[in-house]
NUMAR-965337 format. One line per field, with one value per residue (C-alpha): x, y, z. Coordinates in nm, 2 decimals. Example, Ala and Ser with C-alpha at 12.3 -4.5 7.8 and 13.67 -1.06 7.14 Angstrom:
BEGIN
c1: [1.23; 1.37]
c2: [-0.45; -0.11]
c3: [0.78; 0.71]
***
This chain:
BEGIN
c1: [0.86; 0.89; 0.91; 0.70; 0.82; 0.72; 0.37; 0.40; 0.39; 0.08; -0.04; -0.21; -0.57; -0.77; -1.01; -1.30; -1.22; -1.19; -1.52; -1.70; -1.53; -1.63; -2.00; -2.02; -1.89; -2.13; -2.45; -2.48; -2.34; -2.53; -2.51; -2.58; -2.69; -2.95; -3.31; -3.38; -3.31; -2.98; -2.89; -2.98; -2.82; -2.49; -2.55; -2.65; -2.28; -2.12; -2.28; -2.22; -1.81; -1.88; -2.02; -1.69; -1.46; -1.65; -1.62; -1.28; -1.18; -1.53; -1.66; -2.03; -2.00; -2.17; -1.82; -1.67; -1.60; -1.45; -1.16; -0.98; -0.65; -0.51; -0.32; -0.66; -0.75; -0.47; -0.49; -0.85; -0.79; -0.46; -0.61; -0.94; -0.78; -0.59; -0.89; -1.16; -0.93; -0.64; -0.76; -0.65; -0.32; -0.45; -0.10; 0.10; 0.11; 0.33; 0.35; 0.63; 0.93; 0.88; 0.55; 0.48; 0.46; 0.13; 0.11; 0.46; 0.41; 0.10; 0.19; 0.52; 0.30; 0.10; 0.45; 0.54; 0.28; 0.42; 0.07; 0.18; 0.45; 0.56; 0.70; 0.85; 0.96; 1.20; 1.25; 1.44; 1.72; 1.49; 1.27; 1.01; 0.86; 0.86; 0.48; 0.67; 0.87; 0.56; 0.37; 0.62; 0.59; 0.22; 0.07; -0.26; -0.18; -0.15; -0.45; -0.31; -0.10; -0.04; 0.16; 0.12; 0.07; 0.34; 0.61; 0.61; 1.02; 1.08; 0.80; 0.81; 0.49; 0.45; 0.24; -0.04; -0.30; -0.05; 0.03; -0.33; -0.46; -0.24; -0.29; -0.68; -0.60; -0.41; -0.61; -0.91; -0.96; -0.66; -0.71; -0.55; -0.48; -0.32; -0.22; -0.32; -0.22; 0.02; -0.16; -0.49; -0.61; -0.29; -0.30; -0.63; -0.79; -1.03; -1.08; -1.24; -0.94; -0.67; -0.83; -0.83; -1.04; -0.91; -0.80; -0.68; -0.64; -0.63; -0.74; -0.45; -0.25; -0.49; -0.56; -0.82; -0.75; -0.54; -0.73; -0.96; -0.91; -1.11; -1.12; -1.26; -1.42; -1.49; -1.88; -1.85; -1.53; -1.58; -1.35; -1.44; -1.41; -1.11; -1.31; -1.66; -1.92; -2.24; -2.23; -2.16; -2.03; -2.20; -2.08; -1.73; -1.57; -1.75; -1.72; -1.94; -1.80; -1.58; -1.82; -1.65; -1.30; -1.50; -1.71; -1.40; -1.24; -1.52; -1.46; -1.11; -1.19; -1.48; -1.25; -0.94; -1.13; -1.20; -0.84; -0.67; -0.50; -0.37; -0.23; -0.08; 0.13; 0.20; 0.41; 0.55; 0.70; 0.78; 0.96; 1.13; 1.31; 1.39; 1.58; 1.73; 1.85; 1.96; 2.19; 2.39; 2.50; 2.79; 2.75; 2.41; 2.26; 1.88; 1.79; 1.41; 1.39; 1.19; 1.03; 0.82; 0.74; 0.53; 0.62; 0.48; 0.81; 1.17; 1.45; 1.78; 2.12; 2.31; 2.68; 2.89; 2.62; 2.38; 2.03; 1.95; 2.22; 2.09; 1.75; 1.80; 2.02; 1.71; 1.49; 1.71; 1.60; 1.23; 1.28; 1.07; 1.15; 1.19; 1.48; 1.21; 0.83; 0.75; 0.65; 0.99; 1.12; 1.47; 1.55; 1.74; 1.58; 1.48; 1.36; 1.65; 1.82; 1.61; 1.69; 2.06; 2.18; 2.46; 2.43; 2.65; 2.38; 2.13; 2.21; 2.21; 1.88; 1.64; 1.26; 1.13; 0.78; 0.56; 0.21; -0.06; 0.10; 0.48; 0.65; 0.97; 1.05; 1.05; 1.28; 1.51; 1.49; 1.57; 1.85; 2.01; 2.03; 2.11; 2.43; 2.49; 2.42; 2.67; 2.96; 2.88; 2.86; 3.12; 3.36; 3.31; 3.36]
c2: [2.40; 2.02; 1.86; 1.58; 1.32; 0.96; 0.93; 0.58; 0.47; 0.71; 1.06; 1.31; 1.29; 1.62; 1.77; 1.64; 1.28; 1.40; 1.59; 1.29; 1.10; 1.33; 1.35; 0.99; 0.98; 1.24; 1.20; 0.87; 0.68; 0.35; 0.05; 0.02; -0.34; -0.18; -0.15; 0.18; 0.51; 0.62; 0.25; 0.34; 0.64; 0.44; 0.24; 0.46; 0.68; 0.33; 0.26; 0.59; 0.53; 0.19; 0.39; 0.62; 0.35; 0.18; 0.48; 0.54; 0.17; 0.18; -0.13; -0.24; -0.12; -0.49; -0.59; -0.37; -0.52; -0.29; -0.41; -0.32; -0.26; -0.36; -0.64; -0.81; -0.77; -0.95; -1.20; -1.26; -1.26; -1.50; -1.77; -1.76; -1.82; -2.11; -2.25; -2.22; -2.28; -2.44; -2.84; -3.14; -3.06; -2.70; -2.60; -2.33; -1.99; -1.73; -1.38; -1.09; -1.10; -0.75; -0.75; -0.59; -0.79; -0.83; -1.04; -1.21; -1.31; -1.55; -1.65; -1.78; -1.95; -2.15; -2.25; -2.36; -2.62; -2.82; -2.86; -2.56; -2.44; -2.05; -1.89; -1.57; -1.33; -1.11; -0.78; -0.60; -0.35; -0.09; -0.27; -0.35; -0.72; -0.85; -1.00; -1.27; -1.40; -1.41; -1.55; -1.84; -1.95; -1.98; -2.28; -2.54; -2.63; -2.25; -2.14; -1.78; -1.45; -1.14; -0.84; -0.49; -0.25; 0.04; -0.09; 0.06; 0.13; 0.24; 0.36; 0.15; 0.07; -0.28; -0.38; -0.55; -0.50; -0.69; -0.98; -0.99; -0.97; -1.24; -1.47; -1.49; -1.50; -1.86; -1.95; -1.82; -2.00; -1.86; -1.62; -1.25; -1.02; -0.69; -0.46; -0.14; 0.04; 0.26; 0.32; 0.38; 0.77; 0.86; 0.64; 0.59; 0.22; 0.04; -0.27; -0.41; -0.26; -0.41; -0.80; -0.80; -1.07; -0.90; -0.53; -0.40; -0.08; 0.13; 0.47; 0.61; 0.60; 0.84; 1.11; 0.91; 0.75; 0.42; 0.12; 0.07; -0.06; -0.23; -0.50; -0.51; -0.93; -0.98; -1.06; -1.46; -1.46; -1.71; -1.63; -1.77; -1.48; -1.51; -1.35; -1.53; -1.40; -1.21; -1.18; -0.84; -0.71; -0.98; -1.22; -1.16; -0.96; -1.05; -0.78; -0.42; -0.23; 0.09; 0.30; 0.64; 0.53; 0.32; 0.74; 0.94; 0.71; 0.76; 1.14; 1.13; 0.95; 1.19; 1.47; 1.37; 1.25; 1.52; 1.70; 1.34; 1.43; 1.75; 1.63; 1.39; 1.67; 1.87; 1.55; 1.50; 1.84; 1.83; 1.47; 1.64; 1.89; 1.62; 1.44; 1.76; 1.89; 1.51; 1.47; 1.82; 1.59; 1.36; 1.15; 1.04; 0.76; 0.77; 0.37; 0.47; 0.41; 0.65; 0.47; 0.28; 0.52; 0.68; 1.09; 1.00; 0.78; 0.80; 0.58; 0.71; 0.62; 0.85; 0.67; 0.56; 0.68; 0.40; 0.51; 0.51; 0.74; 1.00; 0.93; 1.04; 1.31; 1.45; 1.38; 1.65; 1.89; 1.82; 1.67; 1.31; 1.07; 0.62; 0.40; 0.19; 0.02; 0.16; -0.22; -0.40; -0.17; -0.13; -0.46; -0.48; -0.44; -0.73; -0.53; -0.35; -0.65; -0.83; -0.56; -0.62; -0.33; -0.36; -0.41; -0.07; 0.12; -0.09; -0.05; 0.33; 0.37; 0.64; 0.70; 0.97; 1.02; 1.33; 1.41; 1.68; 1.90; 1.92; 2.21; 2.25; 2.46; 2.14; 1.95; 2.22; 2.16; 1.78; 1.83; 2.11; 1.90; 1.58; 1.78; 1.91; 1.56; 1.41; 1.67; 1.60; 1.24; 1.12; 1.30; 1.12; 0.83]
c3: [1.20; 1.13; 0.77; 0.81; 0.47; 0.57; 0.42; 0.26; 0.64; 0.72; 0.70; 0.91; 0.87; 0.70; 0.76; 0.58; 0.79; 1.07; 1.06; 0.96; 1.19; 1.52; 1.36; 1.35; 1.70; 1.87; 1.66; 1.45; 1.75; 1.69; 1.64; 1.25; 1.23; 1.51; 1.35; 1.54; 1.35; 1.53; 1.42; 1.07; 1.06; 1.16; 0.91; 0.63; 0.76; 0.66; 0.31; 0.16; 0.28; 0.07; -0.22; -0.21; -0.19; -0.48; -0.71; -0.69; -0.74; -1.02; -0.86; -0.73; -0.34; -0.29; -0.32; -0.08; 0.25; 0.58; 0.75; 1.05; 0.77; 0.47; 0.67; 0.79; 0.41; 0.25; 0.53; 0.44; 0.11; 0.08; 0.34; 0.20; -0.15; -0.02; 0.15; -0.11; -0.43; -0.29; -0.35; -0.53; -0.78; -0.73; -0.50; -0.63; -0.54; -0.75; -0.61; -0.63; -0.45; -0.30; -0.13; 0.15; 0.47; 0.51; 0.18; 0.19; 0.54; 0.52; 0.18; 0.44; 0.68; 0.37; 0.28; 0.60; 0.61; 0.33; 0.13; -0.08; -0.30; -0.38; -0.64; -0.61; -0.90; -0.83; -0.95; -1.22; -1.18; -1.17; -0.92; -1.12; -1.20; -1.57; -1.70; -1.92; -1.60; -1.40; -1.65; -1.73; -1.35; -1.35; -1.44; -1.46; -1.09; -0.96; -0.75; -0.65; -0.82; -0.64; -0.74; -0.58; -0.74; -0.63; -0.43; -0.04; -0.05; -0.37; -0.55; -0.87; -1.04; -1.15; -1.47; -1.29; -1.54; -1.85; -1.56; -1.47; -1.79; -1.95; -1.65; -1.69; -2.07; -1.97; -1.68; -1.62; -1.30; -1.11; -0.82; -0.88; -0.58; -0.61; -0.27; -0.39; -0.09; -0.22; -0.53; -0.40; -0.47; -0.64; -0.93; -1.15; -1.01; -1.25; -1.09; -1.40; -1.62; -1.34; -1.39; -1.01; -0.84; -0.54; -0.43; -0.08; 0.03; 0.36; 0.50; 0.72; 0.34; 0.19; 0.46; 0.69; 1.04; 1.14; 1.22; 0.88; 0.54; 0.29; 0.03; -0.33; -0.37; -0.72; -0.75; -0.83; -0.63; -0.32; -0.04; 0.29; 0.60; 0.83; 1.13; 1.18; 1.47; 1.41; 1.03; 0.98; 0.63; 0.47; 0.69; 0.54; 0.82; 1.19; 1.46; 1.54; 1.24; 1.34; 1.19; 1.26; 1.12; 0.79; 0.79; 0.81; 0.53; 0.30; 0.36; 0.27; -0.05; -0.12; -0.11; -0.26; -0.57; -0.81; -0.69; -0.76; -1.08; -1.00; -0.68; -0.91; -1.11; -0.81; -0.68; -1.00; -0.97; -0.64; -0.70; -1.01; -0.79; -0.54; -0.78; -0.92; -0.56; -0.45; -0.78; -0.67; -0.37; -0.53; -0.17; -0.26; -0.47; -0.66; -0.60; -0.72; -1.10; -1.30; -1.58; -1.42; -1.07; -0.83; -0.80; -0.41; -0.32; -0.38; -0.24; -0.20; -0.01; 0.12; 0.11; 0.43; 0.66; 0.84; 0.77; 1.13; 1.16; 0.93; 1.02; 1.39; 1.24; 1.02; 1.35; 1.53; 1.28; 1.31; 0.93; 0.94; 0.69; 0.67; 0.62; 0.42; 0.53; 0.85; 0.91; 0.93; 1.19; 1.06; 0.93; 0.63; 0.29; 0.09; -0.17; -0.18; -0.23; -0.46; -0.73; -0.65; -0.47; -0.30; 0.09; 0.22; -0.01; 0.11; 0.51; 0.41; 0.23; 0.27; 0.17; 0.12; 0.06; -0.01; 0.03; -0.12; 0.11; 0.01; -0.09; -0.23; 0.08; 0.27; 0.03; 0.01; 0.44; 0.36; 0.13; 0.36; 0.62; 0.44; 0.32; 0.68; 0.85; 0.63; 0.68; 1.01; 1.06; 0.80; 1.02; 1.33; 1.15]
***
């Protein structure tokens, strides 16, 4: 039986999406900006996925828009900022150094162009940003700040709400963006509470399908679309909306809701015994920090062994785990080595992460075969 442990890059749909998903398929088929009533249907199938999405991030659903991901989102979101708010003296972005891709990589292409300049605060030991150094980079001539909110690689939980909070205090008029994707249904969301203008977050990280995310727009918030065409979503995101994916996602929210804080305490436990069967293994080293963490990801290395190595090891054994974001396809860790860890620990990093459905049975799978793999491997060195 396999030991599936990569769910920061996506996890297997339930059954409540995948239900709505089919239904939405085979019965509210429609078009929903159609006027006729399997049109409507469609439509009213999307709006009560709006509704969902709004509750957990406690939110108007007016300011939900659908998205074909979280990448389209922050894309939307970061080009939009620069367009709309990005004028005159008004140049300077300032954004963690550990983002995830789909935020570091356009904030890269607005730098390219020469018309703006980018800050980027790195990361403490433990991998987690400090408010006062991102605060002392902002300024009057800063149109932009974005911090996620749980790092993809190593699970550490930034203090977005004090960085947020103290920005606005300072500069009212600054944009604040925040990837949620990691935290979104596993940590508490208030978007109010988080002084977001702007939130992202994605289905396929929360038990929905691939291929649909969504954005939180702060009513008052004017961010031009990146996708224009027949004005659907408000005219903020063009294109037939995917209506069964945007159904099934509202479905997985739906559900996971009222179970979220016990799912919460179940992966602290499980987490808790990770670390506890990890640390027996003297060839092993925690790079996750636990003050500031997610119980959903933990970053290891697992000394003198390449994590590809070790990962097609584990793969042998039907045991399914990440050398770090699914995105950058084994590249080298920046965020890794933002919070200076060395590069042999870095080129042998593992992440681990758990879902709902974890059982210490399948950590004590992992750790078996982490202690096997490396008996095994070390020697054919």
């Amino acid at each position: 039986m396999s030991v599936y442990l990569d769910n920061a890059a996506t996890t297997k749909p339930c059954e409540a999406a995948m239900s709505a998903v089919f239904d939405s398929m085979l019965v509210n088929y429609g078009n929903p900006s159609s006027l006729h009533r399997i049109g409507l249907n469609a439509e009213n199938d999307m709006n009560e996925a709006r509704k969902s999405i709004a509750a957990a991030l406690v939110c108007d659903p007016k300011c939900i828009t659908f998205t074909s991901g979280a990448t389209e989102a922050n894309n939307t979101i970061i080009f939009g900022a620069a367009k709309k708010y990005g004028r005159r003296n008004r140049k300077k972005i300032v954004v963690s150094g550990i983002e995830h891709p789909s935020v570091a990589e356009p904030i890269k292409q607005l730098e390219a162009t020469g018309e703006y300049t980018v800050v980027r605060i790195m990361p403490d030991r433990s991998g987690v940003i400090d408010p006062d150094d991102f605060l002392s980079a902002v300024d009057e001539d800063t149109f932009l700040v974005s911090c996620m909110l749980v790092n993809n690689e190593t699970g550490a939980v930034n203090p977005v709400k004090k960085i947020f909070t103290a920005v606005k205090r300072a500069y009212p008029e600054c944009i604040t963006h925040c990837d949620a994707v990691q935290g979104f249904m596993k940590l508490p969301i208030k978007s109010a509470d988080l002084m977001a203008d702007a939130i992202v977050v994605s289905a396929h990280k929360v038990y929905a399908l691939k291929g649909v995310g969504a954005m939180f727009i702060k009513n008052g918030i004017r961010i031009p679309p990146l996708v224009y065409g027949g004005g659907q979503e408000k005219g903020m995101r063009s294109g037939t909306e995917s209506v069964p994916l945007i159904a099934g996602f509202g479905a997985a929210v739906r559900t996971q809701m009222p179970t979220m804080k016990t799912a919460y305490s179940n992966a602290e436990i499980i987490c808790n015994y990770l670390v506890k069967s990890l640390s027996k293994l003297d060839f092993v080293k925690i790079n996750s920090n636990f003050e500031n963490h997610s119980p959903y990801i933990l970053n290891f290395s697992v000394e003198g062994i390449r994590s590809e190595i070790m990962l097609h090891y584990l793969e042998s054994k039907e045991i399914y785990v990440s050398s770090g974001s699914a995105c950058s396809k084994g590249a080298h860790s920046s965020v890794l080595t933002a919070m200076g860890i060395p590069d042999k620990l870095a080129d042998s990093a593992i992440r681990v992460s758990i879902s709902k459905g974890t059982t210490e049975g399948d950590i004590n799978a992992l750790v078996n075969a982490i202690r096997d793999g490396y008996d095994s491997l070390a020697k054919t060195k």
